[in-house]
HTML snippet that shows the backbone in 3Dmol.js (N, CA, C, O; Angstrom):
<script src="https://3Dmol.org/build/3Dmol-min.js"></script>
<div id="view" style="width:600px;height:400px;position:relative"></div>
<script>
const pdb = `
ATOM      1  N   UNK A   1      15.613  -2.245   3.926  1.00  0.00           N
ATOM      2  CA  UNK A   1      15.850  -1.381   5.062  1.00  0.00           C
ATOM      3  C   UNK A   1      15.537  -2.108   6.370  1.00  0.00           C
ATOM      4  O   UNK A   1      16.203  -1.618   7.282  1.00  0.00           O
ATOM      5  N   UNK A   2      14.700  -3.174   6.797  1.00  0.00           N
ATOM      6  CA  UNK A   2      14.206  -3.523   7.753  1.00  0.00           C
ATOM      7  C   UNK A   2      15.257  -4.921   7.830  1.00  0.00           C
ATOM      8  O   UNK A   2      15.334  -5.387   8.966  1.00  0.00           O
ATOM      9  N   UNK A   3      15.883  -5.475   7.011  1.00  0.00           N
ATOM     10  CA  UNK A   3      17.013  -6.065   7.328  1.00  0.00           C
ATOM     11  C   UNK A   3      18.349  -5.569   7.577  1.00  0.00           C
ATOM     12  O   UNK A   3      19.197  -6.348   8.012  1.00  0.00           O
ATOM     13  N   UNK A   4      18.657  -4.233   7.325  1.00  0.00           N
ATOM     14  CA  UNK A   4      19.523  -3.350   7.393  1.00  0.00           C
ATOM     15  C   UNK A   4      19.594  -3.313   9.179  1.00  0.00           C
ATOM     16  O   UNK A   4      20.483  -3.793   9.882  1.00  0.00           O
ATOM     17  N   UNK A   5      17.991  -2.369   9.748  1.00  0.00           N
ATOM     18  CA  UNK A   5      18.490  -2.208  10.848  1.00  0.00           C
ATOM     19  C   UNK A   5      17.942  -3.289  11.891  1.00  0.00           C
ATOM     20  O   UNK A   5      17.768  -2.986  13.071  1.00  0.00           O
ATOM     21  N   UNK A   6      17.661  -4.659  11.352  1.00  0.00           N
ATOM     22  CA  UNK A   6      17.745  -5.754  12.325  1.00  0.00           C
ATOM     23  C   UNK A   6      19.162  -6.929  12.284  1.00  0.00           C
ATOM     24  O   UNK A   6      19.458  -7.998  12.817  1.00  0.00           O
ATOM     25  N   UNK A   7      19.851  -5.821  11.159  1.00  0.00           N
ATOM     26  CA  UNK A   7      21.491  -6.615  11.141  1.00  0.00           C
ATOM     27  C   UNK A   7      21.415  -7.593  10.378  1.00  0.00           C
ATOM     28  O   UNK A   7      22.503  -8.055  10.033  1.00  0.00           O
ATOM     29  N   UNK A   8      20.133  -8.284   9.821  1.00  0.00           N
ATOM     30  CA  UNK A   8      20.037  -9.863   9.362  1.00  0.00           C
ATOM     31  C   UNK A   8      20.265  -9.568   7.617  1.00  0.00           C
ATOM     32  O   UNK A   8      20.462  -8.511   7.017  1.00  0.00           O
ATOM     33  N   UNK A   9      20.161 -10.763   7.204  1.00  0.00           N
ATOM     34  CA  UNK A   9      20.698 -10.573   5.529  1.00  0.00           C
ATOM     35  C   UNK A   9      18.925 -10.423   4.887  1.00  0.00           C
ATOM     36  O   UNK A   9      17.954 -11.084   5.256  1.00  0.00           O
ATOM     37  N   UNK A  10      18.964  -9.572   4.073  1.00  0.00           N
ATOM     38  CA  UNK A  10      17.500  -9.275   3.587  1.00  0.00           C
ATOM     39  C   UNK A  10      16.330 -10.800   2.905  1.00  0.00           C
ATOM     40  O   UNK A  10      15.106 -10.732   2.794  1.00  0.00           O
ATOM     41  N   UNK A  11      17.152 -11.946   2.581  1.00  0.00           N
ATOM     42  CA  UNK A  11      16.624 -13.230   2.368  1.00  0.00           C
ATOM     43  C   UNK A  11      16.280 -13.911   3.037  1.00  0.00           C
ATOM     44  O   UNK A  11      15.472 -14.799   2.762  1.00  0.00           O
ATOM     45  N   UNK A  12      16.764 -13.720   4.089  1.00  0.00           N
ATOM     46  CA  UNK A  12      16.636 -14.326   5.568  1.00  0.00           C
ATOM     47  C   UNK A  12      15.500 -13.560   6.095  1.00  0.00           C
ATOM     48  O   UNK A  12      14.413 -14.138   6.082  1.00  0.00           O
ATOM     49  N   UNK A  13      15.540 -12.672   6.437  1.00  0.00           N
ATOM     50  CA  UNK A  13      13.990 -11.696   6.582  1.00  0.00           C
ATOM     51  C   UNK A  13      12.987 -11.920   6.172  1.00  0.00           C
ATOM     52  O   UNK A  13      11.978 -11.948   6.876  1.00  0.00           O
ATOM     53  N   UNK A  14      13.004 -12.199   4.574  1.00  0.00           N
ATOM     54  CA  UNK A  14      12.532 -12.205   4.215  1.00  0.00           C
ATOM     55  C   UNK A  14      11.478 -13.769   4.202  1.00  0.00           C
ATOM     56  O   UNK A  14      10.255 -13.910   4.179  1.00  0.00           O
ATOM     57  N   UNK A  15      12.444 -14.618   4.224  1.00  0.00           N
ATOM     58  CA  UNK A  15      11.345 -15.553   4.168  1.00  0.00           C
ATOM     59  C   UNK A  15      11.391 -16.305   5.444  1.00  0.00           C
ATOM     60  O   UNK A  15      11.030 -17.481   5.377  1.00  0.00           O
ATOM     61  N   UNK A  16      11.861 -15.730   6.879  1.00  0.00           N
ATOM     62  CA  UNK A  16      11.267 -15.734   7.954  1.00  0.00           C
ATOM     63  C   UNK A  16       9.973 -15.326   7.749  1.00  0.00           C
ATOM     64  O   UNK A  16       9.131 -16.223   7.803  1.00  0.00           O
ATOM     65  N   UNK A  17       9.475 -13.871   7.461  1.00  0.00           N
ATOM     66  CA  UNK A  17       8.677 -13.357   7.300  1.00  0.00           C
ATOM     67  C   UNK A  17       7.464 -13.446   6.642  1.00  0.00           C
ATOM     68  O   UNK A  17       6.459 -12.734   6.632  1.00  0.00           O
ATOM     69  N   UNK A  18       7.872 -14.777   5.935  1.00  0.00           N
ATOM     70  CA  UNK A  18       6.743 -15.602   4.953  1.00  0.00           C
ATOM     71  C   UNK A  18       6.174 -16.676   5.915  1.00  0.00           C
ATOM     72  O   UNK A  18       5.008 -16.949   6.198  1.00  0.00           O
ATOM     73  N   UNK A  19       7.651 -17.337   6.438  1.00  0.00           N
ATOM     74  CA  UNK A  19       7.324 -18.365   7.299  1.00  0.00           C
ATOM     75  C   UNK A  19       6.198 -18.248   8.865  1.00  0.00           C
ATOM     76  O   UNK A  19       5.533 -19.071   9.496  1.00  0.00           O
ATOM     77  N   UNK A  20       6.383 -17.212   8.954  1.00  0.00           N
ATOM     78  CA  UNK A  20       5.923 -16.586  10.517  1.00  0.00           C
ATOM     79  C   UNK A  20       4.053 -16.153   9.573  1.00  0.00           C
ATOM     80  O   UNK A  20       3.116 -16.942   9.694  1.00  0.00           O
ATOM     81  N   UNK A  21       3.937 -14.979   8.837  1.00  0.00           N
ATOM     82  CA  UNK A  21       2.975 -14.426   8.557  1.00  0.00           C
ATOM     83  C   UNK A  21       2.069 -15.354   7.194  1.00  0.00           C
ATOM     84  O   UNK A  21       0.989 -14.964   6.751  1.00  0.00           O
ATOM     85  N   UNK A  22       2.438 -15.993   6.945  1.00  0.00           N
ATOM     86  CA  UNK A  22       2.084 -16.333   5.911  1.00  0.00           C
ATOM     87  C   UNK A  22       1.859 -15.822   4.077  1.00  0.00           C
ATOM     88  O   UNK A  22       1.253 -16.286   3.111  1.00  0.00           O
ATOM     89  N   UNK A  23       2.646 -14.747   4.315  1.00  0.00           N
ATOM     90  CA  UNK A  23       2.414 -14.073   3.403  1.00  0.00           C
ATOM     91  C   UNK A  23       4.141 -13.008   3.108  1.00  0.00           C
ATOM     92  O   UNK A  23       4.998 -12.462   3.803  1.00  0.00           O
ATOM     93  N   UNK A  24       3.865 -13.208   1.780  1.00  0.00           N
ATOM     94  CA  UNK A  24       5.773 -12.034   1.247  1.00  0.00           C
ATOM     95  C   UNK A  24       5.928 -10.924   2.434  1.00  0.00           C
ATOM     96  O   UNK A  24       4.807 -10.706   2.894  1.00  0.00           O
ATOM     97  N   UNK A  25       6.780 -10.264   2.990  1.00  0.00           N
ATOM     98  CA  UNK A  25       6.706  -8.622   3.131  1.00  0.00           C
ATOM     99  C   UNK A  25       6.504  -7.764   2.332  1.00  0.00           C
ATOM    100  O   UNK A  25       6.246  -6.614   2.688  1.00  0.00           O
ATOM    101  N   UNK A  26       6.568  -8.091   1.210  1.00  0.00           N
ATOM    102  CA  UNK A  26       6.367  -7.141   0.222  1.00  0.00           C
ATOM    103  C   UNK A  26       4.931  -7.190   0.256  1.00  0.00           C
ATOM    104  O   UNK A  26       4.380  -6.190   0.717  1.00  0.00           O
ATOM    105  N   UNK A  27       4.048  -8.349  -0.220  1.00  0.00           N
ATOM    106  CA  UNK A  27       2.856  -8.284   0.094  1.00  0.00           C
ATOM    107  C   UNK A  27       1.826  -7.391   1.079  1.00  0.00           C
ATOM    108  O   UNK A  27       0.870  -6.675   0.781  1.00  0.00           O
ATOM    109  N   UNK A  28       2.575  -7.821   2.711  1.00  0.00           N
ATOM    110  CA  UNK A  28       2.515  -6.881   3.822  1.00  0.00           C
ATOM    111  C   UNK A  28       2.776  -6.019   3.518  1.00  0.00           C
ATOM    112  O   UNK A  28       1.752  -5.368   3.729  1.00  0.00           O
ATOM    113  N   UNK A  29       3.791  -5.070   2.920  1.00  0.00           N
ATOM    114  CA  UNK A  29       3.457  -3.613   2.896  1.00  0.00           C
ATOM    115  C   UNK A  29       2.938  -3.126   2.067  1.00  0.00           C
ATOM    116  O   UNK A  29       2.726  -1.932   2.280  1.00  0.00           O
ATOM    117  N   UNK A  30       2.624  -3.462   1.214  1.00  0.00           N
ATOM    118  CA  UNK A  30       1.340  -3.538   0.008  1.00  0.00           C
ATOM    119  C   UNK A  30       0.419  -2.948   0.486  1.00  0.00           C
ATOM    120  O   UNK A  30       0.055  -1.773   0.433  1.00  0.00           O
ATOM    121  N   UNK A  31      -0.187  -4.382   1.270  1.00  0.00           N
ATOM    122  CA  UNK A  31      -1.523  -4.182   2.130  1.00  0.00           C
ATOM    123  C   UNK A  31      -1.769  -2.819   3.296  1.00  0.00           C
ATOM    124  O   UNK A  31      -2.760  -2.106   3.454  1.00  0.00           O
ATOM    125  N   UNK A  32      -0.549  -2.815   3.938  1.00  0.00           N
ATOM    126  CA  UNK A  32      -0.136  -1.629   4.301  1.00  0.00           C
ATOM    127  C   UNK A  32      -0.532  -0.025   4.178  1.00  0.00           C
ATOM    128  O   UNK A  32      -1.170   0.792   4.842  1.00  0.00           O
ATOM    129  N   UNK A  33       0.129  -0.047   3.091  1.00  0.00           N
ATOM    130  CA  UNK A  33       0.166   0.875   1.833  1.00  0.00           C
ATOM    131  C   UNK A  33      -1.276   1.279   1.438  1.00  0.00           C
ATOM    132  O   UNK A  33      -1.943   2.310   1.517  1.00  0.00           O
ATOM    133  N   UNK A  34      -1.442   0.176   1.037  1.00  0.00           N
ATOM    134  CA  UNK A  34      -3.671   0.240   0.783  1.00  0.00           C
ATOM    135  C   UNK A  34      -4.377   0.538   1.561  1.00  0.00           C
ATOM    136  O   UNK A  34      -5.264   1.363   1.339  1.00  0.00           O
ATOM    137  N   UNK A  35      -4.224   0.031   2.574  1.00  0.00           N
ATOM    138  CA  UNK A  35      -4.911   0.074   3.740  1.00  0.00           C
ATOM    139  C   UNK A  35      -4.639   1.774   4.235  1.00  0.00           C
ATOM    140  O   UNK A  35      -5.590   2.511   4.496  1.00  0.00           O
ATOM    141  N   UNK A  36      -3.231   2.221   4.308  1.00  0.00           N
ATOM    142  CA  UNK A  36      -3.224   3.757   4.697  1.00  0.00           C
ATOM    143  C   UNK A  36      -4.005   4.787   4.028  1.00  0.00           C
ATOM    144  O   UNK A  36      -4.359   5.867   4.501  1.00  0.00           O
ATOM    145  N   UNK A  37      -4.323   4.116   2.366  1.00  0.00           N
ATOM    146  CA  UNK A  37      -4.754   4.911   1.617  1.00  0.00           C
ATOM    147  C   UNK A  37      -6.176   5.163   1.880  1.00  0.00           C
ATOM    148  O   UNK A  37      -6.579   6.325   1.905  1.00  0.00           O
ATOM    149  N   UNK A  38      -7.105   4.011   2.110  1.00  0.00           N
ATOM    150  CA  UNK A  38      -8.099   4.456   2.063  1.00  0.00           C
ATOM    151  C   UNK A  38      -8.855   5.416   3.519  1.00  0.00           C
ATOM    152  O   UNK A  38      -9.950   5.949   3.702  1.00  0.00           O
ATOM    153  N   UNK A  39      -7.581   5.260   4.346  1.00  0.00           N
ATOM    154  CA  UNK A  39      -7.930   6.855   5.169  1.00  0.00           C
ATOM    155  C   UNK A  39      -7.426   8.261   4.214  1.00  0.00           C
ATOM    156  O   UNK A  39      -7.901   9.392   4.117  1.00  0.00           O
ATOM    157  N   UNK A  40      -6.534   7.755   3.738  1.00  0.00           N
ATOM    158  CA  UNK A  40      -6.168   9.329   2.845  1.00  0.00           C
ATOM    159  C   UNK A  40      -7.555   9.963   1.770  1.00  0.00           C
ATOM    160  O   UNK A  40      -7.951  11.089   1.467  1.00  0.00           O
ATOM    161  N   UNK A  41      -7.891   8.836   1.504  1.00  0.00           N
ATOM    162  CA  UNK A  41      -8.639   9.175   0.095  1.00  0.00           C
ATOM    163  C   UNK A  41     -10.220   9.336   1.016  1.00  0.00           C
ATOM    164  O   UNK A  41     -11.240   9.384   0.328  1.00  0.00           O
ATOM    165  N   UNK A  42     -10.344   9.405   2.406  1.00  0.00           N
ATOM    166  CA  UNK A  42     -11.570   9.972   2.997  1.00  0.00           C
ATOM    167  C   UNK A  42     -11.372  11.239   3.244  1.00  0.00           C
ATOM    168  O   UNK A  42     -12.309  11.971   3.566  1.00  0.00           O
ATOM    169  N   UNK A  43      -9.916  11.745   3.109  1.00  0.00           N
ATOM    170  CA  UNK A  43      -9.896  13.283   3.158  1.00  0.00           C
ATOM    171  C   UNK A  43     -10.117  14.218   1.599  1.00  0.00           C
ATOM    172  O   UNK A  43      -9.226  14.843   1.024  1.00  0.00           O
ATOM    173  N   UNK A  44     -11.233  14.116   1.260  1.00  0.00           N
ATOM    174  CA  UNK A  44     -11.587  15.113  -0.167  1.00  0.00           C
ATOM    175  C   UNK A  44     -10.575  16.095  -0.772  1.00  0.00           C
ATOM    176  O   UNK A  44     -10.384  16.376  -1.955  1.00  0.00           O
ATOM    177  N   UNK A  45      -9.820  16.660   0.628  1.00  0.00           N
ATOM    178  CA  UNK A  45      -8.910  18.096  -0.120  1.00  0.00           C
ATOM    179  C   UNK A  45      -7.521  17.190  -0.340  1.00  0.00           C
ATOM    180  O   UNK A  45      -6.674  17.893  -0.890  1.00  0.00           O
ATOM    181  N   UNK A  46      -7.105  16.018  -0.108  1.00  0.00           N
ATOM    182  CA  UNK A  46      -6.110  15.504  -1.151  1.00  0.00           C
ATOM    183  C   UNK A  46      -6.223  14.898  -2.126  1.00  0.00           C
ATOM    184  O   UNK A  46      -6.843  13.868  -2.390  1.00  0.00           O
ATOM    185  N   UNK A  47      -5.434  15.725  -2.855  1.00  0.00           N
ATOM    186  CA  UNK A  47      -5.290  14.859  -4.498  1.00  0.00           C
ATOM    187  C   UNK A  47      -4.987  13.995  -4.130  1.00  0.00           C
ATOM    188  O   UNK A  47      -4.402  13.945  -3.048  1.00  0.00           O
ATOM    189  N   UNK A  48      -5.315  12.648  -5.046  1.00  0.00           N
ATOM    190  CA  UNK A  48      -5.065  10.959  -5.582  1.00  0.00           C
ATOM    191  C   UNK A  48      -3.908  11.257  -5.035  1.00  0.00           C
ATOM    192  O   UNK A  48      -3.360  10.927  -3.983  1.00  0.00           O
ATOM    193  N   UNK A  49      -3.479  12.285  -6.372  1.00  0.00           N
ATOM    194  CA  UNK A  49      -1.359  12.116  -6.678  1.00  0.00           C
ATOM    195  C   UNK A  49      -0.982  12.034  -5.018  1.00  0.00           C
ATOM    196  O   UNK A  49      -0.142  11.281  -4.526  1.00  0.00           O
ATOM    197  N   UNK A  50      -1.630  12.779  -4.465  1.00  0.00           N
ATOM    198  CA  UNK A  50      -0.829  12.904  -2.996  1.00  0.00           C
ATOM    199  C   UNK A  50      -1.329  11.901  -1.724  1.00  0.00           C
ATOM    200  O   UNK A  50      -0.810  11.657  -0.635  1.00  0.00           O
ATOM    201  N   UNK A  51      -2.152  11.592  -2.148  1.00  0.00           N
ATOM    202  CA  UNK A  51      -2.149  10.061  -1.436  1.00  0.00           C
ATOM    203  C   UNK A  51      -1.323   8.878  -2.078  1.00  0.00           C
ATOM    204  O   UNK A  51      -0.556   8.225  -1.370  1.00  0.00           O
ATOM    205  N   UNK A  52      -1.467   8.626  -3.315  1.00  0.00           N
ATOM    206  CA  UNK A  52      -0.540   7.734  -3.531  1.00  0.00           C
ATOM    207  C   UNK A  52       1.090   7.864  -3.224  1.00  0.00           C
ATOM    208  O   UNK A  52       1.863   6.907  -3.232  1.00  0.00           O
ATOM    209  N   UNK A  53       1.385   8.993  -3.001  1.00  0.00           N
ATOM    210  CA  UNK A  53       2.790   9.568  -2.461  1.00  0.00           C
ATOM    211  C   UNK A  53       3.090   9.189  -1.383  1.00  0.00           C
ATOM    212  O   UNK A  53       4.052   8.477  -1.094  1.00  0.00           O
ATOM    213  N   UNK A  54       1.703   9.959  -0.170  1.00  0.00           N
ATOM    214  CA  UNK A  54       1.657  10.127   1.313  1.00  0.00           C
ATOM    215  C   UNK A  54       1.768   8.039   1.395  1.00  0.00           C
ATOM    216  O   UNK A  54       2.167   7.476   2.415  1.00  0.00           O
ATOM    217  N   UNK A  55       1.514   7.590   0.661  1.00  0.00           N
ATOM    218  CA  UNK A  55       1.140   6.089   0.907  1.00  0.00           C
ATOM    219  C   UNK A  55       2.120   4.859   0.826  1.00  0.00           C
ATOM    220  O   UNK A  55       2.060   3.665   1.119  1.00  0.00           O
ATOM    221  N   UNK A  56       3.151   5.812   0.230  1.00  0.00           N
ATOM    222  CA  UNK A  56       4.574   5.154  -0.556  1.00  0.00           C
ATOM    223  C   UNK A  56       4.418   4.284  -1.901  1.00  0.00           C
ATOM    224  O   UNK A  56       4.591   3.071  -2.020  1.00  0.00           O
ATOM    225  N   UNK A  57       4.136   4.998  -2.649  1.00  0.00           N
ATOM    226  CA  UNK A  57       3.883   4.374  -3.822  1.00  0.00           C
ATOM    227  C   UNK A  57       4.658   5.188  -5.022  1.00  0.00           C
ATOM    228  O   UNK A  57       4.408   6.364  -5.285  1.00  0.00           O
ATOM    229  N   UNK A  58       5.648   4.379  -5.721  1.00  0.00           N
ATOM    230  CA  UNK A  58       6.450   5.722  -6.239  1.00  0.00           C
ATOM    231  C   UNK A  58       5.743   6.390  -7.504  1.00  0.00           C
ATOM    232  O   UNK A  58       5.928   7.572  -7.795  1.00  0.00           O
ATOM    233  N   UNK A  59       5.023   5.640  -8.140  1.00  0.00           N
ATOM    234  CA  UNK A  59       4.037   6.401  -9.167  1.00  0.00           C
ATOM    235  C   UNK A  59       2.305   6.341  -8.986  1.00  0.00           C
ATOM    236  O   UNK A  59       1.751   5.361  -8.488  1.00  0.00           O
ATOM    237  N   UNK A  60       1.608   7.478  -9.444  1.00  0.00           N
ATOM    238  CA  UNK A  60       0.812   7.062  -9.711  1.00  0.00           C
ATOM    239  C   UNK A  60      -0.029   6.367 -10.120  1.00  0.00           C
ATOM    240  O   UNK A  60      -1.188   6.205  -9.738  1.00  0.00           O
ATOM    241  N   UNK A  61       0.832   5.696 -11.345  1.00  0.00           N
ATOM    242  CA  UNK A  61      -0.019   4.503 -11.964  1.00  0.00           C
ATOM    243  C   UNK A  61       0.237   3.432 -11.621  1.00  0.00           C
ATOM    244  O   UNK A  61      -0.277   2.521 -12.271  1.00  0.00           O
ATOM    245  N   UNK A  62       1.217   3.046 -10.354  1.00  0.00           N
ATOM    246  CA  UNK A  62       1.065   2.111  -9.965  1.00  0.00           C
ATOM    247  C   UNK A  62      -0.016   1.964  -9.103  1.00  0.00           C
ATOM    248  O   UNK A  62      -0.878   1.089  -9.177  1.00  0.00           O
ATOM    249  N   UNK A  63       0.063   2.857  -8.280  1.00  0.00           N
ATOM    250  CA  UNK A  63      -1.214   2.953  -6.976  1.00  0.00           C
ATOM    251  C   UNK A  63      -1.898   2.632  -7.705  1.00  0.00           C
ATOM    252  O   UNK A  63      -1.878   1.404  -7.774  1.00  0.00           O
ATOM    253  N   UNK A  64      -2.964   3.324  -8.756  1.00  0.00           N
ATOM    254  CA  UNK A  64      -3.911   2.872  -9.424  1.00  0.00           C
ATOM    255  C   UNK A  64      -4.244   1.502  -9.451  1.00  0.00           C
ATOM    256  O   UNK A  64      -5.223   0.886  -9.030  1.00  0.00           O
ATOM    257  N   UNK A  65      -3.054   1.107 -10.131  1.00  0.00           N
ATOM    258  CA  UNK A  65      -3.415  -0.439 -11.046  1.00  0.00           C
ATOM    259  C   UNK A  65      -3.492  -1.326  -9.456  1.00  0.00           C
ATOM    260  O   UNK A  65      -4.555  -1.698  -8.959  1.00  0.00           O
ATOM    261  N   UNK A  66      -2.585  -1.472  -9.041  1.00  0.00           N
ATOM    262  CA  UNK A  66      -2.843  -1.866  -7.414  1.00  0.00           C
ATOM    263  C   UNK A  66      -4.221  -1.704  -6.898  1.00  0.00           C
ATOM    264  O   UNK A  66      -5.008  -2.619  -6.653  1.00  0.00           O
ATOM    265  N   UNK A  67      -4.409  -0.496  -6.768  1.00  0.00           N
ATOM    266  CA  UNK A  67      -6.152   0.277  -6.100  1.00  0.00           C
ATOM    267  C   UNK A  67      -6.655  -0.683  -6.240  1.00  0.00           C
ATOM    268  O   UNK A  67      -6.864  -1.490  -5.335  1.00  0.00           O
ATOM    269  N   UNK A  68      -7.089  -0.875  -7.868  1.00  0.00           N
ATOM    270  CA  UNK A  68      -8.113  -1.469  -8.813  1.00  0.00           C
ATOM    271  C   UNK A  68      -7.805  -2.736  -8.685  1.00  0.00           C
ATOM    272  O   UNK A  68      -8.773  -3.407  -9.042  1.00  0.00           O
ATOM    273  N   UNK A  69      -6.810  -3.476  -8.304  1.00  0.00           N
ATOM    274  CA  UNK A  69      -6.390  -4.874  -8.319  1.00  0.00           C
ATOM    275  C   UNK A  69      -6.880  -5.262  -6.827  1.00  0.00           C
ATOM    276  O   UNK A  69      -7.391  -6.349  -6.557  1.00  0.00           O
ATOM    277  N   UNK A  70      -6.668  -4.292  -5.960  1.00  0.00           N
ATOM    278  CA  UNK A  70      -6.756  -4.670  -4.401  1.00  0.00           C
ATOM    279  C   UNK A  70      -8.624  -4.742  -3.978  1.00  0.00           C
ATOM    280  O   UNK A  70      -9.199  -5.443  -3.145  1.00  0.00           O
ATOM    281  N   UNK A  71      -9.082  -3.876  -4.789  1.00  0.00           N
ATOM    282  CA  UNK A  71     -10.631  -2.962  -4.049  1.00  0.00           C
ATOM    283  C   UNK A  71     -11.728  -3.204  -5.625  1.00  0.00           C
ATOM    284  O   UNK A  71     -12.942  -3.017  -5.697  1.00  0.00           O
ATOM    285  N   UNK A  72     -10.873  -3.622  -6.626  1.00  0.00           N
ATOM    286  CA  UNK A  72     -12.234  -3.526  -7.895  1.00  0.00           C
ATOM    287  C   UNK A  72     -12.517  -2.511  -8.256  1.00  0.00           C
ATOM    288  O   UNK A  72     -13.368  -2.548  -9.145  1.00  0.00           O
ATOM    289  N   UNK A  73     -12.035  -1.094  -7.843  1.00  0.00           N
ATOM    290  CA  UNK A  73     -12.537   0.158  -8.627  1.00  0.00           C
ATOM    291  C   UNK A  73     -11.714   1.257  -8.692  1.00  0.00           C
ATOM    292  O   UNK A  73     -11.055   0.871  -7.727  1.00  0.00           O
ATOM    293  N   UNK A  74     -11.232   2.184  -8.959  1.00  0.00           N
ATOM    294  CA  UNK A  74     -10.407   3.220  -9.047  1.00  0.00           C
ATOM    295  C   UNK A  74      -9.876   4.137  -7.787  1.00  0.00           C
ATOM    296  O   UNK A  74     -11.021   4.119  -7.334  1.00  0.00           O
ATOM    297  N   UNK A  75      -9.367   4.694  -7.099  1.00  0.00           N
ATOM    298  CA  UNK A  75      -9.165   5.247  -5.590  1.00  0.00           C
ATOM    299  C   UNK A  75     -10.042   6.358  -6.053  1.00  0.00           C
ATOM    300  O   UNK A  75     -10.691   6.704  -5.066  1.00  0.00           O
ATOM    301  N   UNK A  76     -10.554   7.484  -7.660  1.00  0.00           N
ATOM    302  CA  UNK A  76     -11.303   8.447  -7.324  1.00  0.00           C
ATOM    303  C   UNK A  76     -13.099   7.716  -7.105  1.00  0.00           C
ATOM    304  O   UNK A  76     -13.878   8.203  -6.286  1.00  0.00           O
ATOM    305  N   UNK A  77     -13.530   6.316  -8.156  1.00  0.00           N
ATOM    306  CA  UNK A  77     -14.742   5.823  -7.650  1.00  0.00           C
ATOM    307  C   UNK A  77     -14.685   5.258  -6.164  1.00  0.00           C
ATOM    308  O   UNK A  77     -15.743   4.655  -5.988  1.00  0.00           O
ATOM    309  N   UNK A  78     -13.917   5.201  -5.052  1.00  0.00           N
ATOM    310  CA  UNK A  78     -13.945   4.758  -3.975  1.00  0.00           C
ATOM    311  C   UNK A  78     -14.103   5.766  -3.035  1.00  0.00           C
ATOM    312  O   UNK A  78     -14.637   5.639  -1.934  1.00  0.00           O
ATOM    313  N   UNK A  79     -13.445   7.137  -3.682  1.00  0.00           N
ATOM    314  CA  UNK A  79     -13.847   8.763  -3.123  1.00  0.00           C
ATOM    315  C   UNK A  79     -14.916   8.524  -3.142  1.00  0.00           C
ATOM    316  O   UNK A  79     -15.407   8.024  -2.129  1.00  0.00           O
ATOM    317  N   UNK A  80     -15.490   8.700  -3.945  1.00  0.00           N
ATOM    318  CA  UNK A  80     -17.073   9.250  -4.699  1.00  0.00           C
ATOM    319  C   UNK A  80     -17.723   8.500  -3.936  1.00  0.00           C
ATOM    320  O   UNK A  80     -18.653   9.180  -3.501  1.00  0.00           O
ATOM    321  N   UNK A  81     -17.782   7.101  -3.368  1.00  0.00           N
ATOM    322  CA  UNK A  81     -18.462   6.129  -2.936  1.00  0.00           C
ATOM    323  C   UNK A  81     -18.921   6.307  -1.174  1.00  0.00           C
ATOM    324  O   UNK A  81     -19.711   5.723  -0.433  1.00  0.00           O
ATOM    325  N   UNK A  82     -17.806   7.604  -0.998  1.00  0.00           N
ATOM    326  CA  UNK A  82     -17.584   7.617   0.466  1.00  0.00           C
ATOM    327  C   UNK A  82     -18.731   8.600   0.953  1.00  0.00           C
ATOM    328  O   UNK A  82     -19.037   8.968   2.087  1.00  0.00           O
ATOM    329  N   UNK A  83     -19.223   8.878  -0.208  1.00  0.00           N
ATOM    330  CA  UNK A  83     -20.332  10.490  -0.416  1.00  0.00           C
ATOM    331  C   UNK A  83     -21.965  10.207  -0.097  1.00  0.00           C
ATOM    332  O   UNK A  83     -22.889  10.805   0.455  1.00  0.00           O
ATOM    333  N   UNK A  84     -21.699   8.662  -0.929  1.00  0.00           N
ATOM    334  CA  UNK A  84     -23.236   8.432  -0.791  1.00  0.00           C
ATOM    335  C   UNK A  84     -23.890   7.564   0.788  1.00  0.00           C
ATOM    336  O   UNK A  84     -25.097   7.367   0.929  1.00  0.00           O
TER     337      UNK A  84
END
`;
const viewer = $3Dmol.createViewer("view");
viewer.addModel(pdb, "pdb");
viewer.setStyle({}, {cartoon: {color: "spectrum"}});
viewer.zoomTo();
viewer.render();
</script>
């Protein structure tokens, strides 16, 4: 989509976008993505499911495995963590 509306061919974007940041876009919105979450998951009255949604993540178990890959612990032990 972000080569769509900058007209350019999505390969080209793409590894401009490596070249410039040092890192995939995909990566970047990853981080993104994670990063939005752990404001979501400081709000108690949303479910996981709906942060990982609100976050763009098309399943749950991906967010998860991500979470746990990005942070070392689960998005509900990172709730819980926000308590003490």
């Amino acid at each position: 989509m972000v080569a769509e509306k900058v007209g350019a061919n999505p390969s080209y974007v793409s590894r401009l976008f490596k070249e410039i940041l040092g890192i995939s876009f995909t990566s970047y919105l990853t981080n993104c993505r994670m990063e939005a979450s752990l404001d979501l998951l400081a709000k108690k009255e949303i479910p996981i499911r709906e942060v990982a949604e609100m976050s763009g993540f098309n399943t749950i178990q991906n967010y998860m495995r991500l979470f746990k890959k990005y942070y070392g612990m689960a998005p509900g032990q990172y709730r819980d963590s926000l308590q003490s």
